[in-house]
C-alpha positions in Angstrom: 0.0 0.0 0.0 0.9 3.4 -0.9 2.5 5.5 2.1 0.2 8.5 2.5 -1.8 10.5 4.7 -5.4 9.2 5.2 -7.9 10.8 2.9 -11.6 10.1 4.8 -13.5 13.1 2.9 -15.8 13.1 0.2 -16.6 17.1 0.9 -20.1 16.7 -0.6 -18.4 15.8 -1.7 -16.3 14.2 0.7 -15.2 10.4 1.4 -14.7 9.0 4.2 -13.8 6.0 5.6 -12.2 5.3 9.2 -8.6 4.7 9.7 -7.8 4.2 5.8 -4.9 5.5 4.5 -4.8 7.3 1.1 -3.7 4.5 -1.2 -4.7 3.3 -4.5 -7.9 2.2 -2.9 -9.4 5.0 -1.2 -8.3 7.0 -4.7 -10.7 4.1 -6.2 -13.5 5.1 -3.9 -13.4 8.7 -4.3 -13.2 8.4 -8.3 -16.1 6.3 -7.9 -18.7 8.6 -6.3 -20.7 11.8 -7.9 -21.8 14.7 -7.1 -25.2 14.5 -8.3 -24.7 18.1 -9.8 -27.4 19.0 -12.3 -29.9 21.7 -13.1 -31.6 23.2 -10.0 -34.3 21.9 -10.9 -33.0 18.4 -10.7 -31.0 19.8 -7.6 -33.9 20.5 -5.7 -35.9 17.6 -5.8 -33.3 15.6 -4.5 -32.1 14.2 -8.1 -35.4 11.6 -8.4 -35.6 11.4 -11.9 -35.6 8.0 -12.7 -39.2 7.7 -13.8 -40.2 11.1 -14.4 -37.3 12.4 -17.1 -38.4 15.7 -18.8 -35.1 17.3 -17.5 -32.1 17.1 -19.1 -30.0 15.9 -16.0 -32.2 13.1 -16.1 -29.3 11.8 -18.5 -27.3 10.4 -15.9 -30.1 8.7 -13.9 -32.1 7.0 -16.7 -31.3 8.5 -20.4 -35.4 7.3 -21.1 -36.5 10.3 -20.1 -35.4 12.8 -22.7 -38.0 11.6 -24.6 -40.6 12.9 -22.2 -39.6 16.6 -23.4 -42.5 17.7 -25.9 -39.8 20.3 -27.3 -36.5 20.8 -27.9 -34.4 22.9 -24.8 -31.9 23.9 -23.7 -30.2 25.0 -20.1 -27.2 25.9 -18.1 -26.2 26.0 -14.4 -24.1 27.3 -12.0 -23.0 26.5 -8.5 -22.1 28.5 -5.3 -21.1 25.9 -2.5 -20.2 27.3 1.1 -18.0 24.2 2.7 -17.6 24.3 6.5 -14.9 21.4 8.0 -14.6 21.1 11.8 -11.5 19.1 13.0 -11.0 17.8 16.5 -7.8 16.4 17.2 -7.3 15.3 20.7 -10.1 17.5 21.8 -9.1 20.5 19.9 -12.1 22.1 17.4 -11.1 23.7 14.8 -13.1 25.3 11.9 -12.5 25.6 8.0 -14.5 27.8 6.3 -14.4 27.9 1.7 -16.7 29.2 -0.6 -16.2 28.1 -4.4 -17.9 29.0 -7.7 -18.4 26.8 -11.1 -20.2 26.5 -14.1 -21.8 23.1 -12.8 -23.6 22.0 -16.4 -24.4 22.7 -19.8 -27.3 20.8 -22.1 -29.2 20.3 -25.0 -32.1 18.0 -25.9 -33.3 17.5 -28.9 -36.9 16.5 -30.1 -38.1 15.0 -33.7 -41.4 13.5 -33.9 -42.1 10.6 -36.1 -42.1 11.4 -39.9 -45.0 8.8 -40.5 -47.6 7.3 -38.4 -46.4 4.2 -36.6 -45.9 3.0 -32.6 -42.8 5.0 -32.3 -43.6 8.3 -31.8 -40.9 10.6 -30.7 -37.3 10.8 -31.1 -34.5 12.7 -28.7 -30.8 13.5 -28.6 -29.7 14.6 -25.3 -26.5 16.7 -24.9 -25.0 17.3 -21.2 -22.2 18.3 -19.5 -21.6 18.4 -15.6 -19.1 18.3 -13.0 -19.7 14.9 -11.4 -17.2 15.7 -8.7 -16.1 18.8 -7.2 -12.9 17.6 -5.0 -11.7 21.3 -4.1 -12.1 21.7 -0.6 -9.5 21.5 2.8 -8.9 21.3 6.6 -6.8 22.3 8.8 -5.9 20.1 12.2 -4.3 20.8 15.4 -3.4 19.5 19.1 -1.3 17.0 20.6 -1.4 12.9 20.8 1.6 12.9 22.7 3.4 10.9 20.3 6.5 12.4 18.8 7.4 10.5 15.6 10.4 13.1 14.3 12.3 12.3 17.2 16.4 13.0 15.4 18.1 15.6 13.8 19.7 14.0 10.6 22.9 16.6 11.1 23.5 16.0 14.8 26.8 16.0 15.5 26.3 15.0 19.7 27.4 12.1 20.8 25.2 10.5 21.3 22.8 12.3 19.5 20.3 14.5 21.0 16.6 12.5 21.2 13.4 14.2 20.6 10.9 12.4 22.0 8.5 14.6 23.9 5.9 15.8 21.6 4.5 19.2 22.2 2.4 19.9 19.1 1.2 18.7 15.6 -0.4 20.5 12.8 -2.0 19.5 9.6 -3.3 21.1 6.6 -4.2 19.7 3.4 -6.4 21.3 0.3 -8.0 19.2 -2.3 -8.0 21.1 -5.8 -9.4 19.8 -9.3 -12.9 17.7 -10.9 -14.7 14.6 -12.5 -16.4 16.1 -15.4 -19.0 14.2 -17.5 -20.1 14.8 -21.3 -23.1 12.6 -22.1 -24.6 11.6 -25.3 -28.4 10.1 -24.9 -30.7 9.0 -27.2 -34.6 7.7 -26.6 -37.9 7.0 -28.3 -41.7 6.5 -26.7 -43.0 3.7 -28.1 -47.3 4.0 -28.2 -46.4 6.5 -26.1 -46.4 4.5 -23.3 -42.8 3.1 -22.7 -40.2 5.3 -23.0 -36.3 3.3 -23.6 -32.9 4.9 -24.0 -29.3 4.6 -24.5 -26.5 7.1 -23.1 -23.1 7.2 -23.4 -20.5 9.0 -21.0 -17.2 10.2 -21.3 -15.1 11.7 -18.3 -11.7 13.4 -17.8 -10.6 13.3 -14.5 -8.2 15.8 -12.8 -7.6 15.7 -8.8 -4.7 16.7 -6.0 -4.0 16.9 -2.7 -1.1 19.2 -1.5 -0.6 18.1 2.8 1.4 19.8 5.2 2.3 18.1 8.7 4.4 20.2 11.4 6.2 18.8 14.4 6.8 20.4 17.5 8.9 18.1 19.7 11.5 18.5 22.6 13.8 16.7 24.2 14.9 15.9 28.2 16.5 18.9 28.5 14.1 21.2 26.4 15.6 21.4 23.4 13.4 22.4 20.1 12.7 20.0 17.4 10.4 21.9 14.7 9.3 19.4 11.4 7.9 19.9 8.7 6.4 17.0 5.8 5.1 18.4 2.8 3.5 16.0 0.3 1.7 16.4 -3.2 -0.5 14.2 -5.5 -1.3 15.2 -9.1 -3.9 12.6 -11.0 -5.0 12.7 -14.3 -7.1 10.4 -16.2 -10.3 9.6 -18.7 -12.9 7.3 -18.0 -16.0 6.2 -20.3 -19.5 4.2 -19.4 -22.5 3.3 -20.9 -26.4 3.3 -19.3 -29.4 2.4 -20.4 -33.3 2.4 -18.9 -36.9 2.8 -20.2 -40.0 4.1 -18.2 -43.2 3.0 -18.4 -46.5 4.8 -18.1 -48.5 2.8 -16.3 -51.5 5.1 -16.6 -51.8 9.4 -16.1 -50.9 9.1 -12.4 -48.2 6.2 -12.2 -44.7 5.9 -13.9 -42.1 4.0 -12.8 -38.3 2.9 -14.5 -35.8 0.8 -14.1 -32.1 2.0 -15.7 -28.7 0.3 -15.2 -25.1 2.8 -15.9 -21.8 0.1 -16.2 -18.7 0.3 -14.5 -16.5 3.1 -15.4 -13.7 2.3 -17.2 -10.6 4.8 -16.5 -8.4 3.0 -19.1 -5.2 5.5 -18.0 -4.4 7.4 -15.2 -1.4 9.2 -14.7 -0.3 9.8 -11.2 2.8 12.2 -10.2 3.2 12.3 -6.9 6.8 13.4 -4.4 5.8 10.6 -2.3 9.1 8.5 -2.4 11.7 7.5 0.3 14.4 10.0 0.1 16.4 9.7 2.9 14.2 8.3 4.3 11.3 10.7 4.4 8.5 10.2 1.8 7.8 13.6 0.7 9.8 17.3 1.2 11.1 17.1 4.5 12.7 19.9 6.7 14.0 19.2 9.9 15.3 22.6 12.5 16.6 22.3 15.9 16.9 25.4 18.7 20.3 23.3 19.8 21.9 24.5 16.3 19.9 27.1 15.0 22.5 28.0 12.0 21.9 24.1 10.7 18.6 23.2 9.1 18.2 20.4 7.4 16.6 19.6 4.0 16.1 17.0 2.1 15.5 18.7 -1.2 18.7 20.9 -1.0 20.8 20.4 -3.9 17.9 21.0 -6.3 17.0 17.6 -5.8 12.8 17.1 -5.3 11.4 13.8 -5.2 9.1 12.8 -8.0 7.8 9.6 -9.2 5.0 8.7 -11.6 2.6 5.7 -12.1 0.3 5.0 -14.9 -2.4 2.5 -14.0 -6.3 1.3 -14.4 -9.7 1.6 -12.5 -12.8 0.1 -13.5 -15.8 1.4 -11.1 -18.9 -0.4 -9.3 -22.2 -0.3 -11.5 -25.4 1.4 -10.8 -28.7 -0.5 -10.6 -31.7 2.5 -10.3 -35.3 1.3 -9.8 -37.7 4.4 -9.6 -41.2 5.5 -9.6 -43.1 8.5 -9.7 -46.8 9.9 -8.7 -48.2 12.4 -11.3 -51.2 14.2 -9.8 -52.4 16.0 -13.0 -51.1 19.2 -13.4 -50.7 20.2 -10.0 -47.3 18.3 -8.7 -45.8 15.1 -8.4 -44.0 12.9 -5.7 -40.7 10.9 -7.0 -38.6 7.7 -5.9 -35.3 6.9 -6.9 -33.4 3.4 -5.2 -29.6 2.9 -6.2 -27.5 0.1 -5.8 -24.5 0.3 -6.1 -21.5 -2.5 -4.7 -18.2 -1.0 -4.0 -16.6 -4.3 -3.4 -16.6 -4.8 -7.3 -14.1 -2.1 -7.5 -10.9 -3.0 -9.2 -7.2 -1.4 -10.1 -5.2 -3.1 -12.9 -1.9 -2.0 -14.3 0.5 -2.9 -11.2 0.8 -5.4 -8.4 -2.8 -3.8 -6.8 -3.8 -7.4 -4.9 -3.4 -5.7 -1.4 -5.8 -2.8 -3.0 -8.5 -5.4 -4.4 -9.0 -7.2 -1.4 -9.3 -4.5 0.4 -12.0 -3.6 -1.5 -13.5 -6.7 -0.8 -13.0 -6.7 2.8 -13.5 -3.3 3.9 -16.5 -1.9 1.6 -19.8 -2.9 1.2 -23.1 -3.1 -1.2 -24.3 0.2 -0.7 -28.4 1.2 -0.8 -29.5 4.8 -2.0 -32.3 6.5 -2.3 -34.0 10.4 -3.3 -37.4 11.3 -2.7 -38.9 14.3 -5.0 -41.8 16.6 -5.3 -42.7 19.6 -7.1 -46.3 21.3 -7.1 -47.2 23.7 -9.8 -49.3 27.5 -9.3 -49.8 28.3 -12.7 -46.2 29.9 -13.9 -44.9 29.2 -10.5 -43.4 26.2 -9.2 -42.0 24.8 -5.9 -40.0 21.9 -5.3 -38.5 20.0 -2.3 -36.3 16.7 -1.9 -34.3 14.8 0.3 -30.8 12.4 -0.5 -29.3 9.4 1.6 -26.6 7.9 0.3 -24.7 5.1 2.7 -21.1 5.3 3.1 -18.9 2.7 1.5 -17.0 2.0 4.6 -17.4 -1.7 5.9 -16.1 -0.2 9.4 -18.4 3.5 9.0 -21.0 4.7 11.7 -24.4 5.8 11.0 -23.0 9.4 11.1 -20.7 9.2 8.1 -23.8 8.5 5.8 -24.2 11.3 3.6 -27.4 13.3 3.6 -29.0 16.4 2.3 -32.3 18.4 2.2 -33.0 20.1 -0.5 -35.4 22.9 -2.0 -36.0 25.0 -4.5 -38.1 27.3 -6.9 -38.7 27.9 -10.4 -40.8 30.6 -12.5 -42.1 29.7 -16.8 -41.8 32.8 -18.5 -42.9 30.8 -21.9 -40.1 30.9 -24.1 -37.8 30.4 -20.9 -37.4 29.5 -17.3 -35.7 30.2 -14.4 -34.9 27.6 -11.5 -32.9 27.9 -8.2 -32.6 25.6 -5.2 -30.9 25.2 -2.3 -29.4 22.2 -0.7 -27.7 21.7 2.8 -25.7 18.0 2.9 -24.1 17.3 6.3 -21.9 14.3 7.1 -19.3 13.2 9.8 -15.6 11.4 8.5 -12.1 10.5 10.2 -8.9 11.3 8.9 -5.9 10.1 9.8 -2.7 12.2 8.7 -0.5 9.4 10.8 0.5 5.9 9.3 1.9 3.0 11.4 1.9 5.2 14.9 -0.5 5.1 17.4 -2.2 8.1 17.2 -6.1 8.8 16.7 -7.3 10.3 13.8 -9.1 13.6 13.8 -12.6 13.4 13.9 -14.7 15.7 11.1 -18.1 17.1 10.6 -18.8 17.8 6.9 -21.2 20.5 5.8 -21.8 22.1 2.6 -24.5 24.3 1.6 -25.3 24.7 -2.4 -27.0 27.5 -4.2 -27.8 26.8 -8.1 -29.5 28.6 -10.9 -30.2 27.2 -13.8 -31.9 29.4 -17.0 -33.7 27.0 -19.7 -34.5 28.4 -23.1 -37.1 26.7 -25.5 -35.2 26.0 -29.1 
């Protein structure tokens, strides 16, 4: 396994999982969740559109329903998330506060009806583009385990050499920077305009880091100053493709429900640069400075010389299994369903010696079970929307607090040849992360909580 920090967030986009360190598995994990971006419509109703469609973010949940649109439209969205981390480390809260800003999706669906009379009555293309994963976020960490793990000077010149092995303080800081963007292509047809079936296809390109900083303050018998610092830095890059497919089925003008399955995604390259290597000793840029010789401060990367090493390897995703259903009550609102399944024990790395990393998917992830609950109800131009997300956490090992949920709501107003939506959603989870490997010393304990503001404008084509 990979000698790293723990990584336990999934910031709302955070994963977590306790006591894991960041290796190729938990990297598997995190490029293996979403999001669930999409138009604020879609946002606020809690992303239940498995059986309803008629919103082009209904792409990624079951491509049948972009043949529910009677017209051809098209919308775009932005985000405004507000991310609040609170660390405690041995008792000590601390709170990090971001804001961030993206253009969260882009779409276009397209609408031919049937040149001659037959079963099949309506044809759609569906364009869409969306940031499946938003990994910038960070945290900052600090108190004392009482374990000092930089305990020499690599320069002493004592005899014997002086021992550091009172700790007095440790800090941490890490920030997460980059995104799993999506493009979809979806096509779907109503057949006797009862049962709706479609076909998607999805392309991603993948870009994530993590830059960590861990500082030592440690003394000695007769209290002499140890101060260390570990900086270490990830760079991944990679493109991924999967396909889905799903119909719905009017069952009559108040029942619908669908069924839709998405495939593993296959990330046939990604390039990893990282300065995680043993160089002399340390694995990352280390810098080591003592009060006994304050003229002598070692470095690790003095010379010019900065550890660097690069791996190239393969990552093929857990499926999704949707089943969904939806209440139409005329043309006054609607109640939505959405259950996925998806098993993170199917998770798999190829392209090196990864059998430590796919048993421990295996052993210490589970089948996950999902759901979102929709509604929207309808005053003439005016509409207002609510929903609700749970989605289980991955960790074997994980308490009921790590699962990740979020309330939702939201509003939109039809001005006829174009709509505006917003929502709101408020997602709150709790995670452990621990920036230690091989000591004994407790992770810090984190509550998640992100708050997202979306607008989406639609235009009629």
């Amino acid at each position: 396994m990979k000698y790293f920090f723990a990584i336990t967030l999934i910031f709302l986009t955070i994963f977590a999982s306790n006591g894991q360190s960041l290796g190729y598995q938990d990297l598997g994990i995190l490029f293996s969740q979403n999001d669930n971006n999409g138009t604020a419509r879609f946002n606020a109703m809690g992303g239940a559109f498995g059986a309803l469609g008629g919103d082009i973010s209904s792409i990624n949940i079951n491509p049948a329903g972009i043949s529910v649109f009677n017209n051809s439209l098209f919308s775009g969205s932005f985000n405004a998330r507000s991310s609040d981390i609170t660390s405690n480390y041995y008792g000590n809260k601390l709170i990090t506060q971001d804001q961030f800003i993206n253009f969260s999706q882009a779409g276009a669906v397209l609408v031919f009806d049937s040149s001659y009379a037959g079963d099949w009555e309506k044809f759609a293309m569906g364009f869409n583009y969306r940031i499946t994963k938003d990994f910038n976020d960070g945290f900052f960490a600090q108190g004392n385990s009482g374990v000092a793990t930089f305990q020499d000077f690599p320069l002493d010149i004592n005899n014997p050499t002086l021992l550091y092995n009172i700790a007095d303080e440790q800090r941490f800081n890490t920030t997460y920077g980059g995104q799993l963007n999506e493009f979809n292509i979806a096509f779907s047809s109503v057949y006797q305009n009862k049962l709706h079936v479609g076909l998607g296809l999805n392309f991603y390109d993948l870009n994530f880091n993590q830059r960590s900083n861990l500082t030592e303050f440690n003394s000695d018998a007769n209290g002499n100053e140890l101060d260390a610092n570990l900086y270490q830095e990830n760079f991944t890059a990679g493109t991924g493709f999967s396909i889905n497919a799903g119909f719905i089925y009017k069952l009559n003008q108040s029942f619908r429900f669908g069924v839709s399955y998405q495939t593993p995604t296959w990330f046939s390259e990604i390039i990893e640069d990282s300065n995680i290597v043993n160089n002399d000793g340390f694995f990352g840029d280390t810098e080591i400075a003592v009060s006994e010789n304050q003229s002598v401060i070692y470095d690790n990367t003095s010379g010019g010389y900065f550890p660097t090493q690069s791996l190239i390897y393969r990552l093929k995703t857990p499926s999704k299994l949707i089943a969904s259903t939806a209440f139409i009550f005329g043309t006054s609102g609607l109640l939505s369903f959405d259950y996925t399944n998806m098993n993170y024990t199917r998770t798999k790395l190829s392209g090196a010696d990864f059998s430590q990393e796919n048993l421990a998917f295996q052993n210490d992830y589970v089948n996950t079970h999902n759901f979102s609950l929709g509604t929207e109800w309808r005053f003439d131009k005016f509409s207002i929307r609510g929903g609700y997300r749970f989605e289980q956490s991955p960790g074997a090992f994980a308490i009921d607090s790590d699962d990740f949920k979020e309330y939702s709501l939201g509003a939109g107003y039809n001005f006829g040849s174009f709509k505006l939506d917003f929502s709101y959603r408020n997602s709150n989870r709790t995670a452990a992360y621990n920036f230690y490997s091989g000591f004994n010393v407790n992770p810090t304990n984190l509550t998640l909580d992100n708050r997202i503001f979306s607008a989406t404008v639609s235009i009629n084509l």
